[in-house]
C-alpha positions as CSV (number, residue, x, y, z in Angstrom):
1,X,89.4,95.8,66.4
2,X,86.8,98.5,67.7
3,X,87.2,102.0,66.1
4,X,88.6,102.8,63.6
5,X,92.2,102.1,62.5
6,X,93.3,104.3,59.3
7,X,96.2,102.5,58.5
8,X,96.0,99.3,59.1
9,X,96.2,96.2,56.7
10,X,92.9,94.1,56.6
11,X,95.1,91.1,58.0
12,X,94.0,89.8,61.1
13,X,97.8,90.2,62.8
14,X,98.6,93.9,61.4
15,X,95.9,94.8,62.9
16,X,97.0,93.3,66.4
17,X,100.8,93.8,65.8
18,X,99.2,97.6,65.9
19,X,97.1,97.5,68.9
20,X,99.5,96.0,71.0
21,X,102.0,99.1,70.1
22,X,99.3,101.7,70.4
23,X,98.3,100.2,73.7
24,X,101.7,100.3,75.1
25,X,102.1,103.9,73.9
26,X,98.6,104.9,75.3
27,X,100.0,102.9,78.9
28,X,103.2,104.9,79.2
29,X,101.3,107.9,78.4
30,X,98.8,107.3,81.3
31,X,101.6,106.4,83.6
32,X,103.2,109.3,82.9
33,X,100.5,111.6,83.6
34,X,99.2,109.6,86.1
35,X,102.7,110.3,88.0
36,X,102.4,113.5,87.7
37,X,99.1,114.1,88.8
38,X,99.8,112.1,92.3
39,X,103.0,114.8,92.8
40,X,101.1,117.6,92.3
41,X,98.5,116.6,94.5
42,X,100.3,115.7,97.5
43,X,102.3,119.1,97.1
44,X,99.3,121.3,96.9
45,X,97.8,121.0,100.3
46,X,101.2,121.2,101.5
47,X,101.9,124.3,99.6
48,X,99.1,125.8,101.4
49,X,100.0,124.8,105.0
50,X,103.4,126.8,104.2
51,X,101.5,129.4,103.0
52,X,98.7,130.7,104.9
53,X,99.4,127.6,108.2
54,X,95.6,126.6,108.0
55,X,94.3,123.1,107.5
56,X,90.9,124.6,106.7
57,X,92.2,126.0,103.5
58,X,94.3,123.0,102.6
59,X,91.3,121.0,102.7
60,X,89.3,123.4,101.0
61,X,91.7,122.3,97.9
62,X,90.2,119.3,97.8
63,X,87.0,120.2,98.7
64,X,87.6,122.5,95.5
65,X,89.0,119.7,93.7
66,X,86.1,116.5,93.8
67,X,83.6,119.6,93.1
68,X,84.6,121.2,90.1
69,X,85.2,117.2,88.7
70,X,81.9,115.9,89.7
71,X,79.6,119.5,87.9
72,X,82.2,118.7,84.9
73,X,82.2,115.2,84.5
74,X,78.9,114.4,82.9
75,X,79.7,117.4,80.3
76,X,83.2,115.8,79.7
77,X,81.8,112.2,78.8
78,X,79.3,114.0,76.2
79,X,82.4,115.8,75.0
80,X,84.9,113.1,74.4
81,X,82.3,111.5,72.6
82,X,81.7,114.4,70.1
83,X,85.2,114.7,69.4
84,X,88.5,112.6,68.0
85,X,89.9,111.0,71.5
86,X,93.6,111.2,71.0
87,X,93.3,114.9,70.1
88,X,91.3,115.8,73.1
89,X,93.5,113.9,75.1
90,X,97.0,115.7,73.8
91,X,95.1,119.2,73.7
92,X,94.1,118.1,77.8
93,X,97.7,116.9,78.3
94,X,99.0,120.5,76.9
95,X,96.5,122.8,78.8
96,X,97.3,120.7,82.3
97,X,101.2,121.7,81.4
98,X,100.7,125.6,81.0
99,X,98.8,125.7,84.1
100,X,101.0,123.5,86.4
101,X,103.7,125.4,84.9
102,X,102.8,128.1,85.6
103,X,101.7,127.1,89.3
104,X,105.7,126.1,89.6
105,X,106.9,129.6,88.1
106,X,104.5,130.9,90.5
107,X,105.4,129.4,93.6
108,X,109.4,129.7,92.4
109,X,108.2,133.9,92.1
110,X,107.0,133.8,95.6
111,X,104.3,134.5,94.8
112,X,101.1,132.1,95.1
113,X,98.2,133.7,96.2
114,X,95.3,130.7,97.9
115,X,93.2,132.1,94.9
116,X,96.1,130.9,92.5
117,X,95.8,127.2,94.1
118,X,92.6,126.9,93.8
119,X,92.2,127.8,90.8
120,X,94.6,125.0,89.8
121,X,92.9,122.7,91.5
122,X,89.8,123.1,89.5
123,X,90.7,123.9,86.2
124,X,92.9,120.0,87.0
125,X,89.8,118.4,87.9
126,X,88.0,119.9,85.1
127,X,90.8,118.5,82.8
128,X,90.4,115.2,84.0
129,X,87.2,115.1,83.6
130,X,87.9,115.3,79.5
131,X,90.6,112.8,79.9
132,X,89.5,109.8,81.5
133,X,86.5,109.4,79.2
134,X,88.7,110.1,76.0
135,X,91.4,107.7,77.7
136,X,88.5,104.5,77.6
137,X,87.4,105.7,74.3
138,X,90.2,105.5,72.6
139,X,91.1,102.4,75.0
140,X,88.3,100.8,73.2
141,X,89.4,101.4,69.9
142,X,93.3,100.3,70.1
143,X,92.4,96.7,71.6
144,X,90.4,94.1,70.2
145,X,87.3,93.4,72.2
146,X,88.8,89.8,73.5
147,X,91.6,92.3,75.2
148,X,89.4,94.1,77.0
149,X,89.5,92.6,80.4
150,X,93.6,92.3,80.1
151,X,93.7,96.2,79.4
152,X,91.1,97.2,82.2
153,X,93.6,95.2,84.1
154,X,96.5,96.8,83.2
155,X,95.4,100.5,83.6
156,X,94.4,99.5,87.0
157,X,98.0,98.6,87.9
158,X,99.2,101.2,86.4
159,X,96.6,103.5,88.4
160,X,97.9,102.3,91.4
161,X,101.3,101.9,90.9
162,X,101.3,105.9,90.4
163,X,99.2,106.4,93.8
164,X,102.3,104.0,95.2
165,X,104.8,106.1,93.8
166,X,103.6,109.6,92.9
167,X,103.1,110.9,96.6
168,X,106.4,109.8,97.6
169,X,108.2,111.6,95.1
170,X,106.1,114.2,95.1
171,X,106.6,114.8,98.8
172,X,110.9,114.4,98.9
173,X,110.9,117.1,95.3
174,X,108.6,119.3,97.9
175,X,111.5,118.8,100.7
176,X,114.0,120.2,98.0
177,X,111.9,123.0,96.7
178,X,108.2,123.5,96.6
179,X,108.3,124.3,93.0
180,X,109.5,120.7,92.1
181,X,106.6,118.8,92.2
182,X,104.9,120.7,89.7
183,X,107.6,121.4,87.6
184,X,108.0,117.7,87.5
185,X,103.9,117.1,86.9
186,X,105.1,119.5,83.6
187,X,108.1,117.7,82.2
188,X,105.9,114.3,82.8
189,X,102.9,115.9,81.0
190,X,105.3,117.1,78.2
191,X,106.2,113.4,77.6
192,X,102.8,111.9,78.3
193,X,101.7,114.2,75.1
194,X,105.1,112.9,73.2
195,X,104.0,109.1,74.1
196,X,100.2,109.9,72.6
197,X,101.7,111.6,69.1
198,X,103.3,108.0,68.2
199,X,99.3,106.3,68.9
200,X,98.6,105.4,65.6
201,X,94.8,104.2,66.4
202,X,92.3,107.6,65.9
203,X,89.2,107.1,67.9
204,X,86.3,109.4,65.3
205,X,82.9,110.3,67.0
206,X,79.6,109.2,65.7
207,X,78.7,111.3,62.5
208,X,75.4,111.7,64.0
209,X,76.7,112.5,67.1
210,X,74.5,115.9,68.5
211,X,76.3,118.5,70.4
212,X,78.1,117.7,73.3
213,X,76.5,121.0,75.2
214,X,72.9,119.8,75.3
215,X,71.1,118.3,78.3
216,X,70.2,115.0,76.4
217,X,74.0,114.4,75.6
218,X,74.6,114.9,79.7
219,X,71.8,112.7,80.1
220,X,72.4,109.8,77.8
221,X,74.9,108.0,79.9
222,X,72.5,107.6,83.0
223,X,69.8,106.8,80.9
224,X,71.9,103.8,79.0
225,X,72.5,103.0,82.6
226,X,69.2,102.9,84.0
227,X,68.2,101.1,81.4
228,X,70.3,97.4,82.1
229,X,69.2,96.0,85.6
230,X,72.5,94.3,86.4
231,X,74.7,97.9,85.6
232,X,71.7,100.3,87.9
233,X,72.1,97.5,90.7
234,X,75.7,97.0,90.5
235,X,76.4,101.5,90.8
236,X,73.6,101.6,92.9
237,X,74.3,99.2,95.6
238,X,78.3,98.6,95.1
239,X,79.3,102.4,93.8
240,X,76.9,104.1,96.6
241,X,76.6,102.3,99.0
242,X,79.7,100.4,99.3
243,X,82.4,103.4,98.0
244,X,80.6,105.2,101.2
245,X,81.2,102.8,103.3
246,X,84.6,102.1,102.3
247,X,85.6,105.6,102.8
248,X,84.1,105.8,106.3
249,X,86.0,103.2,107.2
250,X,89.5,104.3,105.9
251,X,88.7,107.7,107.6
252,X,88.5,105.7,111.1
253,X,91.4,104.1,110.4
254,X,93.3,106.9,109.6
255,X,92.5,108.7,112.4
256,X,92.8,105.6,114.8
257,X,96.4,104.9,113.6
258,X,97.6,108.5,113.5
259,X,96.6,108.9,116.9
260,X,94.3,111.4,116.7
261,X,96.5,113.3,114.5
262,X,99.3,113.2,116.7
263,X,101.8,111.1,114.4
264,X,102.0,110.2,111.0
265,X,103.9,106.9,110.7
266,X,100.8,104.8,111.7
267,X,98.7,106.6,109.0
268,X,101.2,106.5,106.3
269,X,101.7,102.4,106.8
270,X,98.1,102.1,106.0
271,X,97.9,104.5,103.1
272,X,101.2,102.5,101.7
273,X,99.9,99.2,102.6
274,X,96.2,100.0,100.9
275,X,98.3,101.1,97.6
276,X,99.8,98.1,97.7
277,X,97.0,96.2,97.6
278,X,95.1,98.5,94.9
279,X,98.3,97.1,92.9
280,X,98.0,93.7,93.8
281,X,94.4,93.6,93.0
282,X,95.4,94.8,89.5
283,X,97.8,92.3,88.8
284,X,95.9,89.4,90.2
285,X,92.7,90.2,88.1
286,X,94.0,88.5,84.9
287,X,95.0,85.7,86.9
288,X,90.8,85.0,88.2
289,X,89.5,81.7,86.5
290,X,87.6,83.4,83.5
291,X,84.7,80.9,85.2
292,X,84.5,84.0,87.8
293,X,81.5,86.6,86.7
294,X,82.1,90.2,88.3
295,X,78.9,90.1,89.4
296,X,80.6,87.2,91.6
297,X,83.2,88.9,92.8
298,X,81.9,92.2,94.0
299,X,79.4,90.2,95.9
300,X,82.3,88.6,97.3
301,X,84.2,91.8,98.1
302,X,81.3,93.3,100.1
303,X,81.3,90.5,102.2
304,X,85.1,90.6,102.6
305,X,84.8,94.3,103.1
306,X,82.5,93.7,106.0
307,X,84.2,90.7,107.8
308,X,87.6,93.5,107.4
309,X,85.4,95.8,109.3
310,X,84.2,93.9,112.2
311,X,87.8,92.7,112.7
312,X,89.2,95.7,112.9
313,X,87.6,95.9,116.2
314,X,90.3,93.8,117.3
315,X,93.4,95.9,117.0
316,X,94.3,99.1,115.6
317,X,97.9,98.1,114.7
318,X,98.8,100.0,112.2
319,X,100.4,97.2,110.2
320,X,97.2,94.4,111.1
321,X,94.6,97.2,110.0
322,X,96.9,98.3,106.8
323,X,96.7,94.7,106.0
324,X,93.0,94.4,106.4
325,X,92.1,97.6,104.4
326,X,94.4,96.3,101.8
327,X,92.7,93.1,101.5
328,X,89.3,95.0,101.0
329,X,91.2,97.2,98.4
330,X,92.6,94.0,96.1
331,X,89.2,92.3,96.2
332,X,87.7,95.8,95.2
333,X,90.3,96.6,92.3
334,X,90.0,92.5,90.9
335,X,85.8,92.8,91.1
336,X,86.1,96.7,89.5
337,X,88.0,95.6,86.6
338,X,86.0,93.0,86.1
339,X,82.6,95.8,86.1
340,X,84.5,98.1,83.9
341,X,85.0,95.1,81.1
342,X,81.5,94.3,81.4
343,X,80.9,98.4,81.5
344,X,83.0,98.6,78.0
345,X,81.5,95.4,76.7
346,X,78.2,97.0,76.5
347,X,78.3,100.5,75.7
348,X,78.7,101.5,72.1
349,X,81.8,102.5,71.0
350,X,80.1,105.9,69.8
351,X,78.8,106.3,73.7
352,X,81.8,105.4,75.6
353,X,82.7,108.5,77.5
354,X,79.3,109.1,78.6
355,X,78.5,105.7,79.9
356,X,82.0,105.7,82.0
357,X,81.3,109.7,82.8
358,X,78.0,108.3,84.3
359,X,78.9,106.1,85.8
360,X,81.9,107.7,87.4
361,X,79.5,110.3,88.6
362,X,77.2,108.0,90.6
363,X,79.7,106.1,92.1
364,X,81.5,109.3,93.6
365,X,78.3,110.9,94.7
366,X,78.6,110.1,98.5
367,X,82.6,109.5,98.5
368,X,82.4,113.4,99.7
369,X,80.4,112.1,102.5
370,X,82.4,108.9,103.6
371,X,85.0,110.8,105.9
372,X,81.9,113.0,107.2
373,X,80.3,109.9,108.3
374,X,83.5,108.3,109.8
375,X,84.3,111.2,111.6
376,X,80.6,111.6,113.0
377,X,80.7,107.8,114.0
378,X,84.1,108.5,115.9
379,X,83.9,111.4,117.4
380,X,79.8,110.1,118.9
381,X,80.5,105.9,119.4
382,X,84.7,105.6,119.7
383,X,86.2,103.0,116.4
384,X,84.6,99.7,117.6
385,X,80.8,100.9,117.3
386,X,82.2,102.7,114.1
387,X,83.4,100.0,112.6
388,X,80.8,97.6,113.7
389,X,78.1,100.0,111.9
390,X,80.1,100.3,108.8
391,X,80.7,96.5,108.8
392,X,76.8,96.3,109.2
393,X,76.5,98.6,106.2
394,X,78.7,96.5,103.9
395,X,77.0,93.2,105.1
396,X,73.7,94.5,103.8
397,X,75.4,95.4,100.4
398,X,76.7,92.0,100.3
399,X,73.5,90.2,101.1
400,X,72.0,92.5,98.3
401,X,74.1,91.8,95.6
402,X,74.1,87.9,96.3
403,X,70.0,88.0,96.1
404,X,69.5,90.5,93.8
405,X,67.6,88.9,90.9
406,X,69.0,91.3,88.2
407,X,72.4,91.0,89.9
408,X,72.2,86.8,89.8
409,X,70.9,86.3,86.5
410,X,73.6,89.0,84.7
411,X,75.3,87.2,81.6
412,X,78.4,90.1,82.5
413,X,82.0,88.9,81.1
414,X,84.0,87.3,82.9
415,X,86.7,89.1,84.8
416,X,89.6,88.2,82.1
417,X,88.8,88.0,79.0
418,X,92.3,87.2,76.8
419,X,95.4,85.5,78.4
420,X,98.0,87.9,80.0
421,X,100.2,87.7,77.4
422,X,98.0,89.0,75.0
423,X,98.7,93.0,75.9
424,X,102.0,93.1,78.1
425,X,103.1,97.5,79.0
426,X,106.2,95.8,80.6
């Protein structure tokens, strides 16, 4: 076991009878919160169209959203590594509730001014960025280190499984009454927080931890980064240039299918269909012969992210591009758990949230940018020299990542780690 486990017998089995029950716990928890993030979000921009009738403003909300998470999401990794994980968590589970709640008592009022949304838009992604780090942390602490690659693989699906689901709730609840979504997002909060009391497993800083609010606490997971060639490469090449790429592309596609904006079915099939394939990804990733590196397998999905591209030339069906972007999506979620194992494997349990902080923030760096591009590419070239150029962009990652010396001679874990039956959240 990593961490620290208070109660639990020296016995080999105790000790996994216990993180088996904690990780369920700490599953459910996720899902539920997970669930209700998706709702919320969905409902927001929505909230604003009915509000004020511009789409400049509802896409200011996310615009809002991806900033206040990336200034706070170095900070956040310091944090939840200066502090005990599971409290952090709850205490972040509890403020997210008072302020959705009071979004939905808002918006049930009447009265919801744009400042009102926004604000709830950032003060969530600020949240977040306390939670996910604490969430690995304390990840690392209730499995044993052999069940690492099984649990990355099992908070994937569960990740995707809420983008599945979440929006489509969240959108009929909005169709009954605004409010609903985020009163929902409160009751599944209130039980996410429930789910985390029963976690038995405490995840304790380091005792010479320094304070989370100094520049060389921000700075400590880039530097552990920098530092290991195969991790700098990997974030560099893959979390850039690839994540850029990737959404580039699924703006294209988006626009392509929807007509120019004209009609959502074609759109929604390939948001539904990429979902799909972010869960099937998950579930598959257990599955990958363990003789399967990551660093494999994200070479392997930049060259299956490029091939997607160039045939999408060929049609802009929206089921025959839903499936493509799907298959790009399941390769990316199989190689991703597979770097987040390797990414857990070798940060120290006292540096957890920084080193996933960190590298969270590098890969999302340019995502801001990815639609920017697409939409430049369009709007100048039409979708086949679009996607020709973005296919030419994943091709070079791919070509990088299969030569790269630091990126060949990695000694990274293999993608699964423990047999499936080892952790099972059904």
């Amino acid at each position: 076991m990593n961490g620290s486990q208070p109660g639990a017998a020296a016995g080999g089995g105790t000790v996994k009878l216990s993180g088996i029950r904690d990780f369920r716990f700490l599953w459910i928890s996720g899902l539920l919160a997970g669930l209700g993030s998706q709702m919320s979000a969905i409902a927001l921009p929505l909230l604003v169209l009915r509000q004020t009738g511009s789409p400049v403003q509802a896409g200011a909300v996310g615009t809002v959203s991806v900033g206040a998470l990336l200034v706070t999401m170095l900070p956040g990794g310091a944090l939840a590594d200066t502090v005990e994980r599971r409290r952090l968590m709850r205490l972040c589970d509890i403020g997210s509730t008072l302020v959705v709640g009071g979004l939905a008592l808002a918006v049930l009022l009447g009265r919801t001014p744009f400042v009102l949304v926004l604000l709830v838009a950032a003060v969530g992604a600020v949240i977040n960025s306390f939670y996910g780090p604490a969430a690995l942390g304390l990840l690392r602490a209730v499995v044993s280190r052999e069940q690492l690659g099984v649990a990355s693989s099992r908070m994937q699906a569960r990740a995707a499984a809420a983008r599945l689901v979440g929006p489509m709730a969240g959108g009929a609840l909005y169709a009954v009454h605004p409010a609903l979504p985020f009163a929902g997002e409160a009751v599944f909060l209130l039980l996410s927080t429930t789910c985390l009391a029963f976690v038995r497993t405490r995840s304790a800083p380091d005792p010479a931890a320094r304070s989370a609010f100094s520049r060389t606490e921000f700075a400590a997971g880039v530097s552990f980064l920098w530092r290991r060639p195969y991790l700098r490469t990997v974030l560099l090449v893959f979390g850039l240039g690839v994540n850029g790429a990737f959404g580039a592309m699924m703006f294209v596609a988006l626009a392509v299918t929807s007509h120019s904006g004209s009609s959502g079915l074609g759109s929604g099939t390939v948001v539904s269909l990429t979902a799909v394939g972010s869960l099937l990804g998950a579930l598959l990733a257990p599955r990958v012969p363990s003789r399967w590196r990551s660093a494999t397998l994200i070479a392997l999905t930049c060259w299956v992210c490029g091939i997607d591209a160039l045939l999408l030339t060929v049609s802009q069906n929206p089921l025959y591009v839903g499936a493509l972007c799907a298959a790009c999506v399941a390769m990316a979620a199989v190689a991703g758990i597979g770097f987040l194992t390797s990414l857990l494997e070798s940060a120290p349990q006292h540096m957890v949230g920084r080193v996933q902080s960190a590298a969270g923030f590098i890969s999302s760096l340019v995502q801001p940018l990815g639609p920017l591009a697409g939409g430049t590419l369009l709007a100048a070239h039409g979708a086949r020299t679009a996607y020709t150029a973005l296919g030419a962009v994943f091709l070079v990652c791919a070509l990088v990542l299969t030569c790269a010396p630091s990126v060949r001679r990695t000694d990274a874990v293999p993608v699964a780690a423990a047999p499936t039956e080892a952790l099972s959240a059904e």
